[in-house]
PDBQT receptor file of N, H, CA, C and O in Angstrom, charges set to zero:
ATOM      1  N   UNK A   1       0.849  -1.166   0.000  1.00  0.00    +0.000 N 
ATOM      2  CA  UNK A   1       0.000   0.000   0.000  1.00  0.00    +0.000 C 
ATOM      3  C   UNK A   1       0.898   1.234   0.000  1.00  0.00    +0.000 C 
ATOM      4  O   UNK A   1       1.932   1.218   0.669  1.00  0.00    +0.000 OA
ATOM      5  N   UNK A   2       0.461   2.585  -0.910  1.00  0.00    +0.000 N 
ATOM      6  H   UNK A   2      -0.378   2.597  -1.454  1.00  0.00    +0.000 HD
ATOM      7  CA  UNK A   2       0.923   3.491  -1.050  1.00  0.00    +0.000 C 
ATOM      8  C   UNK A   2       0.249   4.418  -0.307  1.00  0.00    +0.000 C 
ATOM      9  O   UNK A   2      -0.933   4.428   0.037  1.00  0.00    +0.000 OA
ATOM     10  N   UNK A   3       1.452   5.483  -0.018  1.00  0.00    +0.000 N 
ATOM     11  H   UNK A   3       2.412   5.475  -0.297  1.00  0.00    +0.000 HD
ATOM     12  CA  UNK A   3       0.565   6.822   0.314  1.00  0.00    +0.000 C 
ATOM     13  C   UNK A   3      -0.017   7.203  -0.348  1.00  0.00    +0.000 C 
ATOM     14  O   UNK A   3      -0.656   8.137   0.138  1.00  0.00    +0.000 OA
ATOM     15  N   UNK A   4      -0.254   7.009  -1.438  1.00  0.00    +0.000 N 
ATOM     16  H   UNK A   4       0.264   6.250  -1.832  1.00  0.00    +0.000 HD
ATOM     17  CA  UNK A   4      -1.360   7.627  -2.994  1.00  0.00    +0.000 C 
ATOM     18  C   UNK A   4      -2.415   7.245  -2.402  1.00  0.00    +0.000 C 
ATOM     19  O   UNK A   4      -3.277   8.098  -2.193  1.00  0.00    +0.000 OA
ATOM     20  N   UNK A   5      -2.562   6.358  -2.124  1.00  0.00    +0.000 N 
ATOM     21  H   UNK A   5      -1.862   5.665  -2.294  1.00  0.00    +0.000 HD
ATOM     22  CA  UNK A   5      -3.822   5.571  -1.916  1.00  0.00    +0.000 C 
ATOM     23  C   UNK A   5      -4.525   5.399  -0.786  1.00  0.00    +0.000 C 
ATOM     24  O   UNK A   5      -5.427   4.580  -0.611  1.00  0.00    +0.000 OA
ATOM     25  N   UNK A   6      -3.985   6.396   0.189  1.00  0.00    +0.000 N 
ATOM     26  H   UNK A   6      -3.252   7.062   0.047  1.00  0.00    +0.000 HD
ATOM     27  CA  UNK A   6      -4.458   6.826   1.581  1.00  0.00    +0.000 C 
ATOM     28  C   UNK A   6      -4.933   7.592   1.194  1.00  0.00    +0.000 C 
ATOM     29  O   UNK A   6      -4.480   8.059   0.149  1.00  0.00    +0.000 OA
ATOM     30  N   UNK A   7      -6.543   8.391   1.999  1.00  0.00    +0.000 N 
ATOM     31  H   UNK A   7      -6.912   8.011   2.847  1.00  0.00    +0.000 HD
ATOM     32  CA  UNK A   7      -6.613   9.760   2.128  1.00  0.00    +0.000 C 
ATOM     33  C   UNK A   7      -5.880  10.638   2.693  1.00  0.00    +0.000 C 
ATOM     34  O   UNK A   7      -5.061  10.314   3.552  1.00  0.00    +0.000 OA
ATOM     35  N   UNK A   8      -6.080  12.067   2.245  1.00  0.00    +0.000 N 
ATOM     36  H   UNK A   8      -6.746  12.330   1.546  1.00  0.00    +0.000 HD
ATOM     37  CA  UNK A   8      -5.058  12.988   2.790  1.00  0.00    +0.000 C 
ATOM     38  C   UNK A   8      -5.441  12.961   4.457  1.00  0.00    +0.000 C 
ATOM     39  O   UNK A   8      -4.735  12.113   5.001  1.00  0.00    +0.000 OA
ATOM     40  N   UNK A   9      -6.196  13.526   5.260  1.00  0.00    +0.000 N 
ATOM     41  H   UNK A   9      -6.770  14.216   4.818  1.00  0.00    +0.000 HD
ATOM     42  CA  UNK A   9      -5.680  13.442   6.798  1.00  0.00    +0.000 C 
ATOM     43  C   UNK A   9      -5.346  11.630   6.676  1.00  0.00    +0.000 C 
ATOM     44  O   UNK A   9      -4.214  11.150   6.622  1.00  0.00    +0.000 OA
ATOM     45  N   UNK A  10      -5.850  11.323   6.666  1.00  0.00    +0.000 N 
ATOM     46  H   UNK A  10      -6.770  11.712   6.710  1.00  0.00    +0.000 HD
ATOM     47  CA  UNK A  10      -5.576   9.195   6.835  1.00  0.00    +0.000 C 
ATOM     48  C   UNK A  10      -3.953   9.417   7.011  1.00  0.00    +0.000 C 
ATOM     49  O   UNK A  10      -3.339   8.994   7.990  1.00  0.00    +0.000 OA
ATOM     50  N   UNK A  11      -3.253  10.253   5.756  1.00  0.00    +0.000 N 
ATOM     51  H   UNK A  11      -3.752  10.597   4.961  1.00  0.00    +0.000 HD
ATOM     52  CA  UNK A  11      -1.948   9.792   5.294  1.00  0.00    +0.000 C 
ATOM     53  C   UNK A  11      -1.008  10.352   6.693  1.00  0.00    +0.000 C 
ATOM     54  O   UNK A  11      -0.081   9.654   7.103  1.00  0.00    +0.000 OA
ATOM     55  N   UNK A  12      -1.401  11.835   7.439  1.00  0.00    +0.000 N 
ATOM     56  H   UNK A  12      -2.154  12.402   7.105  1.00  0.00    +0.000 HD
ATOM     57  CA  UNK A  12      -1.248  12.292   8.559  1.00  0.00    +0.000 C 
ATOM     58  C   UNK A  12      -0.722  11.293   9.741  1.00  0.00    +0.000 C 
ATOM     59  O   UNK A  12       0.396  11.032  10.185  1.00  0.00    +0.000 OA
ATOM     60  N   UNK A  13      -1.867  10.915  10.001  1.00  0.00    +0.000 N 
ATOM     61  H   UNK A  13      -2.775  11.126   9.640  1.00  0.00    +0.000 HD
ATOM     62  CA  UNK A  13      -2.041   9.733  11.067  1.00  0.00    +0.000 C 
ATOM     63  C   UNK A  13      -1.476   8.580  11.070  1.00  0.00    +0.000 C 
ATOM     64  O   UNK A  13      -1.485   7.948  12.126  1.00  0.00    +0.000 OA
ATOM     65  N   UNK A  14      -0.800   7.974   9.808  1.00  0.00    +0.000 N 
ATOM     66  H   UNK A  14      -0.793   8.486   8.949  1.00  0.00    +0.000 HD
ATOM     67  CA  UNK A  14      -0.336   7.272   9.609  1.00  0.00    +0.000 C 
ATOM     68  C   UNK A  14       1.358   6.916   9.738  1.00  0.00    +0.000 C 
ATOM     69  O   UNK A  14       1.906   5.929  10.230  1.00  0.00    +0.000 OA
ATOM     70  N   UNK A  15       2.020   8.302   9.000  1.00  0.00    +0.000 N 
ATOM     71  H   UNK A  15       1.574   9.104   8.601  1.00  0.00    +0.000 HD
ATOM     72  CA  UNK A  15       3.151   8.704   9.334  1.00  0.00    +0.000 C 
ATOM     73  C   UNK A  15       3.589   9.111  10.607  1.00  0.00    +0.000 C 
ATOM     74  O   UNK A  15       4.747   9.450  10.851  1.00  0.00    +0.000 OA
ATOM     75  N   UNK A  16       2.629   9.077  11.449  1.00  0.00    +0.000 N 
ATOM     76  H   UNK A  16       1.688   8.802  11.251  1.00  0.00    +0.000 HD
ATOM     77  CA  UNK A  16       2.784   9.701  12.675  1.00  0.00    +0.000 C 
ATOM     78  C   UNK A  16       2.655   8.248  13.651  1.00  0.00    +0.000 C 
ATOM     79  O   UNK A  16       3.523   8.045  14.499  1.00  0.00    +0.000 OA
ATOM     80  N   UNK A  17       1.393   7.161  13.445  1.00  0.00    +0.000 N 
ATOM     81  H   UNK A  17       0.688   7.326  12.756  1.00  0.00    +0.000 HD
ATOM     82  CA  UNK A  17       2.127   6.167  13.767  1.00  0.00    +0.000 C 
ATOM     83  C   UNK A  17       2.664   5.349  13.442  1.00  0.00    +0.000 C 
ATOM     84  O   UNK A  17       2.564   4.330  14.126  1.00  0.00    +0.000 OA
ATOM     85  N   UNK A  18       3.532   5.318  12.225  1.00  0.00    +0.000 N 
ATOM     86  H   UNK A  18       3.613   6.146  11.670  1.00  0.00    +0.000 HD
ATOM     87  CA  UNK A  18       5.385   4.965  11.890  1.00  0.00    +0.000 C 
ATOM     88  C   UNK A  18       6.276   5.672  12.963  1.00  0.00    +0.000 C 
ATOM     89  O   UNK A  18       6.887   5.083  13.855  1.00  0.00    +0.000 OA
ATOM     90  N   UNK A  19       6.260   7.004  12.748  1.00  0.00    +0.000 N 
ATOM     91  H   UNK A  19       5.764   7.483  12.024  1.00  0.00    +0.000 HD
ATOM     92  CA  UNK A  19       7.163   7.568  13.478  1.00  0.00    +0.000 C 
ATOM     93  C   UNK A  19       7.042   6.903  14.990  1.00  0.00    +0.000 C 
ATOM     94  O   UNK A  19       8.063   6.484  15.536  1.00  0.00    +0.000 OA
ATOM     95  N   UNK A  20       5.980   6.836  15.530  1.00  0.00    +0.000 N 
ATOM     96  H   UNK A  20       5.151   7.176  15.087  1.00  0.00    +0.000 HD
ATOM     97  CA  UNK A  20       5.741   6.279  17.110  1.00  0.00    +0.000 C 
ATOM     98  C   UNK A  20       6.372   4.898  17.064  1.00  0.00    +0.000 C 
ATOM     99  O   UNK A  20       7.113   4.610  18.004  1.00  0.00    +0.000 OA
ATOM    100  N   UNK A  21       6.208   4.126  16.234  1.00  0.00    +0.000 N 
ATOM    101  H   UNK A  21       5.605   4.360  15.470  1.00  0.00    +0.000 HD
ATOM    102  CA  UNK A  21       6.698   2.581  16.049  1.00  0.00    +0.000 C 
ATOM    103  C   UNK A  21       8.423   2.599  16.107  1.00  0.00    +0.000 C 
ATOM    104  O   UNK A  21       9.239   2.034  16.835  1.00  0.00    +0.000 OA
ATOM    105  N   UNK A  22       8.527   3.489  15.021  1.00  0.00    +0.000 N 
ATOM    106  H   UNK A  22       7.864   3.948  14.430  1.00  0.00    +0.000 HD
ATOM    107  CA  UNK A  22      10.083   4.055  14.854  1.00  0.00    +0.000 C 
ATOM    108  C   UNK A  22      10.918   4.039  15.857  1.00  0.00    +0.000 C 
ATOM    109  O   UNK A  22      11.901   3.376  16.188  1.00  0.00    +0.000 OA
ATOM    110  N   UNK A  23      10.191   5.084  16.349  1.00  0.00    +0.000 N 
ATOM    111  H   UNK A  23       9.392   5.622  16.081  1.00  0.00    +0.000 HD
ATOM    112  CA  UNK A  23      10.741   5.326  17.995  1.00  0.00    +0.000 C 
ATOM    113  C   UNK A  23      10.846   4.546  18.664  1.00  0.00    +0.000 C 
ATOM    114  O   UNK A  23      11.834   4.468  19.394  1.00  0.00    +0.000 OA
ATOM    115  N   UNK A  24       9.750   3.556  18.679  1.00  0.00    +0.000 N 
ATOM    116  H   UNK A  24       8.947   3.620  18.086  1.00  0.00    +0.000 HD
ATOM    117  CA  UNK A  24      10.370   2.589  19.810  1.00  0.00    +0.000 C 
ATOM    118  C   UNK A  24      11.034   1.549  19.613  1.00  0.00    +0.000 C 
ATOM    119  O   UNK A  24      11.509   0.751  20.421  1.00  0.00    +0.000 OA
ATOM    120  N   UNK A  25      11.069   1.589  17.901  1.00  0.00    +0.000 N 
ATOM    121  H   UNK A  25      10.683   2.237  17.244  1.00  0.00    +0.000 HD
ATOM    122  CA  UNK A  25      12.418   0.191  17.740  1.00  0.00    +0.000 C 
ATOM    123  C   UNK A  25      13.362   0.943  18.249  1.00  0.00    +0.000 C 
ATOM    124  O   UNK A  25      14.212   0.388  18.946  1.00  0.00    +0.000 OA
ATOM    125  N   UNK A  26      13.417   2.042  18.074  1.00  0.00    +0.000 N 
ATOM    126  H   UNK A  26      12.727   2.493  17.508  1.00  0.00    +0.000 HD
ATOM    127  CA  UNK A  26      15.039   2.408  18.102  1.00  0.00    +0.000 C 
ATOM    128  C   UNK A  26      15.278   2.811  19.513  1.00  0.00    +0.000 C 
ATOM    129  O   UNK A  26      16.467   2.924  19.814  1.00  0.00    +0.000 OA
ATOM    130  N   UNK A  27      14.256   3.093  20.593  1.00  0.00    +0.000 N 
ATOM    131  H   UNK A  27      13.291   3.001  20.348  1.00  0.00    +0.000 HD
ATOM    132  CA  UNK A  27      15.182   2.781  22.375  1.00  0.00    +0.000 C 
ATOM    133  C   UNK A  27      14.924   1.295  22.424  1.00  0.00    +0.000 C 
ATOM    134  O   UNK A  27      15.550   0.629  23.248  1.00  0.00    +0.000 OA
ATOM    135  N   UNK A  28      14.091   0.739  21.646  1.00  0.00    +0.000 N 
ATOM    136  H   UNK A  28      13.583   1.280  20.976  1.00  0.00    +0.000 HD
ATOM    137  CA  UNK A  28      14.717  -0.771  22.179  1.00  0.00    +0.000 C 
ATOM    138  C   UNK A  28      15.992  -1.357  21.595  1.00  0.00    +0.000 C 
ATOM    139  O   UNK A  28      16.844  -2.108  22.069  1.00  0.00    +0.000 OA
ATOM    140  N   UNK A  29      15.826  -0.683  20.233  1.00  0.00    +0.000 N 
ATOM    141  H   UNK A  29      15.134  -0.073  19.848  1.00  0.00    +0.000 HD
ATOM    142  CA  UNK A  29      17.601  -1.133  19.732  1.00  0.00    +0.000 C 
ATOM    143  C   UNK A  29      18.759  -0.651  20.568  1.00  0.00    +0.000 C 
ATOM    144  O   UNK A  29      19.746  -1.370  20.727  1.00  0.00    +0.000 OA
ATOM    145  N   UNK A  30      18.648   0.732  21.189  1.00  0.00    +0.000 N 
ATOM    146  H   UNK A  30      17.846   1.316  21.060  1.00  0.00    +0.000 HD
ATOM    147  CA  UNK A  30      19.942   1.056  21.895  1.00  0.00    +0.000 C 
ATOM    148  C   UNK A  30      20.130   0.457  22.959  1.00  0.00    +0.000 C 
ATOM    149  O   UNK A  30      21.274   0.362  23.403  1.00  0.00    +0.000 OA
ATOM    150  N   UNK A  31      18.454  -0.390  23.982  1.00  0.00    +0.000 N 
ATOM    151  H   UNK A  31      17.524  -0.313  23.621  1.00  0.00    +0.000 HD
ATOM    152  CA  UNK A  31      19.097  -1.021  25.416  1.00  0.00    +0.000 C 
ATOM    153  C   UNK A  31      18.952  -2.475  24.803  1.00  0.00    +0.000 C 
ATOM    154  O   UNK A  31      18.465  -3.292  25.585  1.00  0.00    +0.000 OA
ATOM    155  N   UNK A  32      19.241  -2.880  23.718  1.00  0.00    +0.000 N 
ATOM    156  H   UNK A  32      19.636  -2.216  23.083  1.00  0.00    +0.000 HD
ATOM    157  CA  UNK A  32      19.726  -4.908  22.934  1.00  0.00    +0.000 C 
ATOM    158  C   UNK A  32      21.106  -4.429  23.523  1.00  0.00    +0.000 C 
ATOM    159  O   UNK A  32      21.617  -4.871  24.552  1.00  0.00    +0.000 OA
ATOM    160  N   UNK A  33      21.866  -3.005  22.327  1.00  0.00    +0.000 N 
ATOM    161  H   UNK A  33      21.451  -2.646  21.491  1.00  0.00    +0.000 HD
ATOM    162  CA  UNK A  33      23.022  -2.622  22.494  1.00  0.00    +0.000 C 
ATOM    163  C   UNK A  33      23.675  -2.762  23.663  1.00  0.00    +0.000 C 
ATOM    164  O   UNK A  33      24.685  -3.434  23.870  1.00  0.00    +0.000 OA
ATOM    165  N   UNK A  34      22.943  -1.975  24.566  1.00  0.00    +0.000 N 
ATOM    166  H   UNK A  34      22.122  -1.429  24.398  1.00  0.00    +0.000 HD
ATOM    167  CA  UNK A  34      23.763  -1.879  25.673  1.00  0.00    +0.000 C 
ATOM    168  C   UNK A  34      24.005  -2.981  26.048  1.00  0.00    +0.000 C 
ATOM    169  O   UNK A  34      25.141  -3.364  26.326  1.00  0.00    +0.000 OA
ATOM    170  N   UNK A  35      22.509  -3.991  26.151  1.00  0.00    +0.000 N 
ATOM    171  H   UNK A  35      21.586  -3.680  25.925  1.00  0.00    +0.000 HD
ATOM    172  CA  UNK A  35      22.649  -5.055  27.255  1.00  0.00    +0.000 C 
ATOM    173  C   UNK A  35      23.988  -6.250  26.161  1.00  0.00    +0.000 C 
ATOM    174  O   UNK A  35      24.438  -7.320  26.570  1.00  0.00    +0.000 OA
ATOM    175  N   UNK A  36      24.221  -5.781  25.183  1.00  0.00    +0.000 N 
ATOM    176  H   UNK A  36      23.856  -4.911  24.851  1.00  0.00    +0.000 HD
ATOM    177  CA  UNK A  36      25.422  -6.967  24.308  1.00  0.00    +0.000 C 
ATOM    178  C   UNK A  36      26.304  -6.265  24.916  1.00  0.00    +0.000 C 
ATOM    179  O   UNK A  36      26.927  -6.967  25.713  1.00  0.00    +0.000 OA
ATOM    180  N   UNK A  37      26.707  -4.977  24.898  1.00  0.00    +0.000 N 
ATOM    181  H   UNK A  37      26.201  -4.407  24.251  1.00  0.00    +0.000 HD
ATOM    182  CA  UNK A  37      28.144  -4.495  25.503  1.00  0.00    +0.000 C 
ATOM    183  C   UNK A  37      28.086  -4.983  26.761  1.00  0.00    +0.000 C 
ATOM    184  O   UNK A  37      29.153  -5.416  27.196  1.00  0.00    +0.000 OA
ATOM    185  N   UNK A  38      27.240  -5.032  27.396  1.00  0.00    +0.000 N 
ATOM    186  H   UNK A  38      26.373  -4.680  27.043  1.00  0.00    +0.000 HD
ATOM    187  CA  UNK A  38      27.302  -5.272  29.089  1.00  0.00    +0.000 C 
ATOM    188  C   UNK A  38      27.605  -6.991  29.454  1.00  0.00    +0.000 C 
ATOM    189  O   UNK A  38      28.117  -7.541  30.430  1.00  0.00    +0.000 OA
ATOM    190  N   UNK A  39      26.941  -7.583  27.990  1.00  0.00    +0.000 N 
ATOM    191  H   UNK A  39      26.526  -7.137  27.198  1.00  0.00    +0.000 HD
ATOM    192  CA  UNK A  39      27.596  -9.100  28.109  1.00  0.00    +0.000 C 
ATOM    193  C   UNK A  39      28.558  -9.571  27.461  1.00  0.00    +0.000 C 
ATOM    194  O   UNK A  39      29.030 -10.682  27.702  1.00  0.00    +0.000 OA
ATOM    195  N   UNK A  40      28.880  -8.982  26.772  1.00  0.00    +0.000 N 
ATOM    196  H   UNK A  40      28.497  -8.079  26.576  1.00  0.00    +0.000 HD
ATOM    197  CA  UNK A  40      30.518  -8.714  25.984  1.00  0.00    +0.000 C 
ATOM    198  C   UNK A  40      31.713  -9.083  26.751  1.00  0.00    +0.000 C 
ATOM    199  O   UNK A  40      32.448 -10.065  26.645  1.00  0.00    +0.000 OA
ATOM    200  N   UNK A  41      31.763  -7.553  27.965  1.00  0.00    +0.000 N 
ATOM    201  H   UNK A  41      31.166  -6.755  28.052  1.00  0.00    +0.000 HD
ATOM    202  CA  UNK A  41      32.104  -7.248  29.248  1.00  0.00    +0.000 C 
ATOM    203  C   UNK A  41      32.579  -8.177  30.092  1.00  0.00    +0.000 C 
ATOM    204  O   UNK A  41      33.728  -8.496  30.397  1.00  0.00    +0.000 OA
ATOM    205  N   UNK A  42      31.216  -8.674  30.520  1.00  0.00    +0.000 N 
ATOM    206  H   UNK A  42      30.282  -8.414  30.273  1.00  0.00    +0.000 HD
ATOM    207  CA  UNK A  42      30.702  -9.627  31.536  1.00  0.00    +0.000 C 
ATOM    208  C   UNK A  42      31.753 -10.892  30.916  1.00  0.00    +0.000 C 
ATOM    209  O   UNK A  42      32.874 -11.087  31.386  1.00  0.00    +0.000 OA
ATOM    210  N   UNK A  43      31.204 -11.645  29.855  1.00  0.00    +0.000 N 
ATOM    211  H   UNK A  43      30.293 -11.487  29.473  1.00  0.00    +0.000 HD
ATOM    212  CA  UNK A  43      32.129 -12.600  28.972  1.00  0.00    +0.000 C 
ATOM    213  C   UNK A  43      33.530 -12.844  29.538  1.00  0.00    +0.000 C 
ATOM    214  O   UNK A  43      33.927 -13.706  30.322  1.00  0.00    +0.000 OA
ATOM    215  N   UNK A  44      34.454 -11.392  28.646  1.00  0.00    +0.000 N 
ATOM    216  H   UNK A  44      34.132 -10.691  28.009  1.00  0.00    +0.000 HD
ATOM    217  CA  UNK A  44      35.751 -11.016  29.088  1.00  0.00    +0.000 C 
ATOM    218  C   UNK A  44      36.119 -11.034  30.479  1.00  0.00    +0.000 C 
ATOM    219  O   UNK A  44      37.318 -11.264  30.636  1.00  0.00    +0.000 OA
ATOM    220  N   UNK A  45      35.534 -10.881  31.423  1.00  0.00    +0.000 N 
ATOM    221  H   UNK A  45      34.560 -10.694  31.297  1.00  0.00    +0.000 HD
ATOM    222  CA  UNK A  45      35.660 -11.124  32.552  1.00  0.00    +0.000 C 
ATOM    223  C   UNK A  45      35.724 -12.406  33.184  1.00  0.00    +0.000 C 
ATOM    224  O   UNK A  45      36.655 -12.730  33.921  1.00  0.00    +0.000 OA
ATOM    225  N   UNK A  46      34.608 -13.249  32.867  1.00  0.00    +0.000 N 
ATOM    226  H   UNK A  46      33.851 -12.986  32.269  1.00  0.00    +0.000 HD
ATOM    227  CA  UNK A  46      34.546 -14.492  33.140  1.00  0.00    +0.000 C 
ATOM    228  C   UNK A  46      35.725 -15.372  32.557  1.00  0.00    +0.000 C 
ATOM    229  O   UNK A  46      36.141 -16.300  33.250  1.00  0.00    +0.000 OA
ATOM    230  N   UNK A  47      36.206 -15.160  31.486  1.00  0.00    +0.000 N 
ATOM    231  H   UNK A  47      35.867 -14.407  30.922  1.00  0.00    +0.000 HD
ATOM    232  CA  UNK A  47      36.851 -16.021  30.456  1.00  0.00    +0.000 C 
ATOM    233  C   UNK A  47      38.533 -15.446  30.893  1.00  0.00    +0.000 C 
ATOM    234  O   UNK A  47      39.405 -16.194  30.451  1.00  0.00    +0.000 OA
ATOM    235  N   UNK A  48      39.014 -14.312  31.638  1.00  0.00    +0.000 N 
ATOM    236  H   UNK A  48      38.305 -13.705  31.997  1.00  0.00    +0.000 HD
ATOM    237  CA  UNK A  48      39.801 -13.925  32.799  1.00  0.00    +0.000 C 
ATOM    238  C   UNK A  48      40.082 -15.288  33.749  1.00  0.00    +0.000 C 
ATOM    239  O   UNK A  48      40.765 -16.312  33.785  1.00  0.00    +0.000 OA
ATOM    240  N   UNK A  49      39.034 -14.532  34.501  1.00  0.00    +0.000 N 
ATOM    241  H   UNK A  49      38.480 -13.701  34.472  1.00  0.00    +0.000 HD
ATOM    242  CA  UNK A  49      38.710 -15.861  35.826  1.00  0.00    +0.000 C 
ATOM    243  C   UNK A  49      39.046 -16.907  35.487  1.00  0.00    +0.000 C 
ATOM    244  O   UNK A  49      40.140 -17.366  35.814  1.00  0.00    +0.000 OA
ATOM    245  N   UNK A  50      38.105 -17.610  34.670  1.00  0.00    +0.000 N 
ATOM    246  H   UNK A  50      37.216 -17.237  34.404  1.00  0.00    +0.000 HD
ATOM    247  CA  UNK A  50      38.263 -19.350  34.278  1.00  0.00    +0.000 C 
ATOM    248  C   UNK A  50      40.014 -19.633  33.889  1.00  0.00    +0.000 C 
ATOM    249  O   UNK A  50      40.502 -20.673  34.331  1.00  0.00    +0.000 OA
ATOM    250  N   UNK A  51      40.951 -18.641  33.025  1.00  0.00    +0.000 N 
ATOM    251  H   UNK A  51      40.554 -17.796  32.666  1.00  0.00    +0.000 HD
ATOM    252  CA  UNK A  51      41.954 -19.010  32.671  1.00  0.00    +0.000 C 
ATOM    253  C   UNK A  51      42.826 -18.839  34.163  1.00  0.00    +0.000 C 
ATOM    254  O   UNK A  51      43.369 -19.803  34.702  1.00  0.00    +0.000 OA
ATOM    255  N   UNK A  52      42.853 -17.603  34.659  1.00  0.00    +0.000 N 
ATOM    256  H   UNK A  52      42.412 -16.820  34.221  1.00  0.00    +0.000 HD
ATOM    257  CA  UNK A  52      43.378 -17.282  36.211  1.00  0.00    +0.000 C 
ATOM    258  C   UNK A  52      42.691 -18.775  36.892  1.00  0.00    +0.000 C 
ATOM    259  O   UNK A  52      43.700 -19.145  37.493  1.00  0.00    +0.000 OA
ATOM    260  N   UNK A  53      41.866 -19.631  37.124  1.00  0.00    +0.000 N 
ATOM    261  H   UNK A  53      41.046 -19.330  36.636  1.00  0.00    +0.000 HD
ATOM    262  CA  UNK A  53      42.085 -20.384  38.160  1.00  0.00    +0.000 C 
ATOM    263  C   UNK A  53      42.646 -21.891  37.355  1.00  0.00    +0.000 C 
ATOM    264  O   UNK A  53      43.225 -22.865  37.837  1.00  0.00    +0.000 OA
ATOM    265  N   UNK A  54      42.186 -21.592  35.900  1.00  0.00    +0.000 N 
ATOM    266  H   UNK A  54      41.716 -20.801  35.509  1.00  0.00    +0.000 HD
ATOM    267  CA  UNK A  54      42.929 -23.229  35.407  1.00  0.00    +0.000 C 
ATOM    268  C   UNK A  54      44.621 -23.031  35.411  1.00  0.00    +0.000 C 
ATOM    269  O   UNK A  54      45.304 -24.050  35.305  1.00  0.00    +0.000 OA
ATOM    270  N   UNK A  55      45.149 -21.977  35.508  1.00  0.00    +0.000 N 
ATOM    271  H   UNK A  55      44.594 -21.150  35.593  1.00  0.00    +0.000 HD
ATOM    272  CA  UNK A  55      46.081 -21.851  35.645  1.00  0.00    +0.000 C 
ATOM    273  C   UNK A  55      46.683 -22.315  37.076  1.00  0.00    +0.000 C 
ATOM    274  O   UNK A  55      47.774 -22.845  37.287  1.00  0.00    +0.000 OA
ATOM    275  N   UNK A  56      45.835 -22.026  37.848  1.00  0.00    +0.000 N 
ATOM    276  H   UNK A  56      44.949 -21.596  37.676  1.00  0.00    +0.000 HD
ATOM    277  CA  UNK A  56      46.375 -22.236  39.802  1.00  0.00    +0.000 C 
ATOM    278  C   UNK A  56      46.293 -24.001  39.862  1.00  0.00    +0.000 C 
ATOM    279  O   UNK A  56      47.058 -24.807  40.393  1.00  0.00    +0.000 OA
ATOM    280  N   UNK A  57      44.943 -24.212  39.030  1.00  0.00    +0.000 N 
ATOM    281  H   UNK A  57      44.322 -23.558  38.599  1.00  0.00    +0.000 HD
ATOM    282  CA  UNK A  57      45.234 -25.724  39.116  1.00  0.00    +0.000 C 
ATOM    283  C   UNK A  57      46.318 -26.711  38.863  1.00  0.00    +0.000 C 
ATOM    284  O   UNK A  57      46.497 -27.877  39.213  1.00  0.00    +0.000 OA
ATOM    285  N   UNK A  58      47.120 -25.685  37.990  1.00  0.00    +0.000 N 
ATOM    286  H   UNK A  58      46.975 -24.737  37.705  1.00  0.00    +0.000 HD
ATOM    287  CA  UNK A  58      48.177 -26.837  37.347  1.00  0.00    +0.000 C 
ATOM    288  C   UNK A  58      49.434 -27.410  38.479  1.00  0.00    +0.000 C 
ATOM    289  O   UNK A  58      50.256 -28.250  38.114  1.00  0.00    +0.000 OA
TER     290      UNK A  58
């Protein structure tokens, strides 16, 4: 479906809720982001540890 083929206010209301949808992919895309950097992080840390104690084991 085209905007041609909307009425004119229809076409208003419409773009407006895209834009609302828009919006909220995109704060949910930035806290996916965060929460991958924060397990990225987390990862590197763990994978620290595990080598620091297989190391004490030897």
């Amino acid at each position: 479906m085209t905007l041609n083929c909307i009425p004119g206010g229809a076409k208003h209301v419409l773009r407006q809720e895209t834009s609302a949808a828009e919006d909220l992919l995109r704060i949910e895309n930035a806290r996916l982001k965060k929460q991958l950097a924060e397990q990225a992080e987390e990862l590197a840390i763990i994978k620290k540890a595990a080598a620091y104690f297989a190391r004490s084991l030897k």
